[in-house]
C-alpha positions in Angstrom: 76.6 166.2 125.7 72.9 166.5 125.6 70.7 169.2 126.2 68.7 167.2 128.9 72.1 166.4 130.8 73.4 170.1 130.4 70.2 171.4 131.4 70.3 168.9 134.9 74.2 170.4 135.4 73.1 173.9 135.6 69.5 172.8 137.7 72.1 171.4 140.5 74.7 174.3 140.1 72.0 176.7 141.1 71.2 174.6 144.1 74.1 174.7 145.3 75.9 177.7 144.7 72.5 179.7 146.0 72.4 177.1 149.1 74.2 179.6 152.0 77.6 178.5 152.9 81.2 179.7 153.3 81.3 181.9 149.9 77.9 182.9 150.1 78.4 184.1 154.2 81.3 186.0 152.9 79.9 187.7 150.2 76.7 189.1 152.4 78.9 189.7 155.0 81.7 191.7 152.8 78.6 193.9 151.4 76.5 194.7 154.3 80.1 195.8 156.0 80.9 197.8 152.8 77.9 198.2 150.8 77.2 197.8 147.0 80.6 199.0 145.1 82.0 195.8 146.9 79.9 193.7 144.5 82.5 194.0 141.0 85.5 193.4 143.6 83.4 190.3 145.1 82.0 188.8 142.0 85.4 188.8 140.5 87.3 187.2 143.4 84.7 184.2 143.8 85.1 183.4 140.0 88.8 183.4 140.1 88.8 181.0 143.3 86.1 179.3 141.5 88.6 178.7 138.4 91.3 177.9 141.1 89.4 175.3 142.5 88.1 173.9 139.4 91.9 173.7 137.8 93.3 172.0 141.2 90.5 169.7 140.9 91.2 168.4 137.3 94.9 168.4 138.1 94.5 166.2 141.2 94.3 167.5 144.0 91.0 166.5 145.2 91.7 163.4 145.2 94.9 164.2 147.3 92.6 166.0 149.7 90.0 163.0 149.6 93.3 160.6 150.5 94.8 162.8 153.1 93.1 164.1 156.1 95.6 165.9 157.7 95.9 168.0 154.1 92.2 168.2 154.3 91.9 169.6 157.5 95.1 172.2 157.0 93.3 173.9 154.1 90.2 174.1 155.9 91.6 175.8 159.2 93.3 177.7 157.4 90.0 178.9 155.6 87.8 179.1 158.5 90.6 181.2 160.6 90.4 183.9 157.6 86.9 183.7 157.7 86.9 184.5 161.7 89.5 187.4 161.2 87.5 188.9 158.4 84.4 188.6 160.8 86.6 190.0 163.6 87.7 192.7 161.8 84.2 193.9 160.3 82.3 193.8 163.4 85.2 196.2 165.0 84.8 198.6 161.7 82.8 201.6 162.3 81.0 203.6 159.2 82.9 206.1 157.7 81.0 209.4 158.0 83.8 211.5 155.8 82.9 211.0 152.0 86.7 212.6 152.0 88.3 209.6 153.2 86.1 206.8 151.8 86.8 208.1 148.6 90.6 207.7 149.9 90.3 204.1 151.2 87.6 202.8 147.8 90.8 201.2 145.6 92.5 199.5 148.8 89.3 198.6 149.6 88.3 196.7 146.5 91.6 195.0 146.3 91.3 193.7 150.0 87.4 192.6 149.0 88.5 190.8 145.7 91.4 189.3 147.9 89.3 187.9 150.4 86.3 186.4 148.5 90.0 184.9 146.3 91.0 182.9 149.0 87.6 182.0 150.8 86.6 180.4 147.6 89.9 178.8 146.7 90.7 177.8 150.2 87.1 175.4 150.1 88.3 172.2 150.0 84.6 170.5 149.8 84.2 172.7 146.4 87.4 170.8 145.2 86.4 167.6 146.6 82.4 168.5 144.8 84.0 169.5 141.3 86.1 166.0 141.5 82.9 164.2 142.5 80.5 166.3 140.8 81.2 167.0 136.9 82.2 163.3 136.5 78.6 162.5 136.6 77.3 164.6 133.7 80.8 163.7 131.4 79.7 161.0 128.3 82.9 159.7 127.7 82.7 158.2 124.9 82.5 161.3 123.4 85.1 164.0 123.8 86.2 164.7 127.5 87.6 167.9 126.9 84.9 170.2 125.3 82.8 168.9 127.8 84.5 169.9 130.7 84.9 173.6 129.3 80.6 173.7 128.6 80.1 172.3 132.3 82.7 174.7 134.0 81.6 177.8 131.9 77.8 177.1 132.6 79.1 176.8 136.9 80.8 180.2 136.8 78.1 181.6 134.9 76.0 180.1 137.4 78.1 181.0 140.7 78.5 184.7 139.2 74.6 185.0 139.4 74.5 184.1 143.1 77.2 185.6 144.0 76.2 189.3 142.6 72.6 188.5 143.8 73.4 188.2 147.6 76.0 191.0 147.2 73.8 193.5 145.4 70.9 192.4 147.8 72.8 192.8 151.3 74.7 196.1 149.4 71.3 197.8 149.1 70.5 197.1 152.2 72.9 198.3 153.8 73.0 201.1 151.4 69.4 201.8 152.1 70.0 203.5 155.3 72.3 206.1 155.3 72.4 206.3 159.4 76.2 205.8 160.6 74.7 204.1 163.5 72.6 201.8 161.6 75.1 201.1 159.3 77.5 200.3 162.5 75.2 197.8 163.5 75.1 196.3 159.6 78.6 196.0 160.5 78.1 193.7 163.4 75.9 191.6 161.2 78.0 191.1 158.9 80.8 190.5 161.1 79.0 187.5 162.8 78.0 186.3 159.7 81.5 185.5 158.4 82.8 184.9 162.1 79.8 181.9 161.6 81.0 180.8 158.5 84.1 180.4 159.7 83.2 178.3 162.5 81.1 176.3 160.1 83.8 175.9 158.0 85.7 174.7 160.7 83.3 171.9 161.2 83.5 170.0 157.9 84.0 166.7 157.9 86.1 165.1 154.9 84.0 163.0 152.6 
């Protein structure tokens, strides 16, 4: 693989993975509602859907997802009903004003943060659909396949762990930035409709 063609990979990976959509919704979302230690949890969860997606993909079952639409549009209900519950469920949060007990609820937390931004990201059937389209493109096969496909899904995570810990530590010090219960109640709210909008845009995909 050239450097040219490695370098044209990366260009579109950051295009797309900084482009908003479902992951990226989540992710602001998940740290306005609980501010900037939610980044490690969220950063870690997107790559291991990320590496979920990108194994499915090279096993098949994009092009299972491209074949069936009734698969297609199971996974991505499924996806987009988390998504509104999550939003749901933030906007009805209110701040927690007792360092006492956010102290308490910090590991649950961070398990149910990495869990979510998990199965957002893994539950995405256009990303398995993109990585099955996608990498093809920028594979020279008549050199070896397999070292190939490592460089190009190294450089994406790489790539997709820069977004995602840019719009989480971004939205976390925002949110962070006013210490106001109140104001953080209405960060809440915001971040609430922002997954419950994801969601519904996630809802909306059409298959190929």
């Amino acid at each position: 693989m050239s450097f040219e063609i490695w370098l044209a990979f990366v260009t579109a990976s950051l295009v797309l993975c900084f482009t908003p959509g479902p992951t990226v919704f989540l992710v602001v979302g998940q740290a306005l509602t609980h501010g900037k230690r939610s980044v490690m949890a969220l950063a870690a969860g997107a790559i291991v859907g990320d590496i979920i997606l990108m194994a499915s993909s090279f096993m098949g079952l994009g092009l299972l997802l491209s074949i069936s639409s009734t698969m297609f549009n199971l996974i991505k209900f499924i996806g987009a009903a988390y998504l509104i519950y999550m939003g749901i469920k933030a906007f009805r949060t209110n701040s927690l004003s007792k360092s006492r007990t956010a102290k308490i609820a910090q590991k649950e937390s961070s398990f149910i943060i990495f869990r979510d931004a998990l199965i957002v990201t893994a539950l995405n059937p256009k990303g398995i659909l993109f990585f099955m389209a996608f990498l093809p493109l920028f594979i020279n096969t008549a050199e070896p396949v397999f070292p190939q496909m490592v460089v190009l899904a190294v450089s994406f995570l790489v790539v997709s762990l820069l977004s995602v810990s840019f719009y989480a530590l971004l939205s976390g010090y925002l949110r962070g930035y006013i210490a106001k219960p109140s104001v953080q109640n209405g960060f809440n709210k915001v971040g609430g409709s922002l997954l419950v909008g994801a969601g519904v845009i996630t809802a909306s995909m059409q298959n190929g």
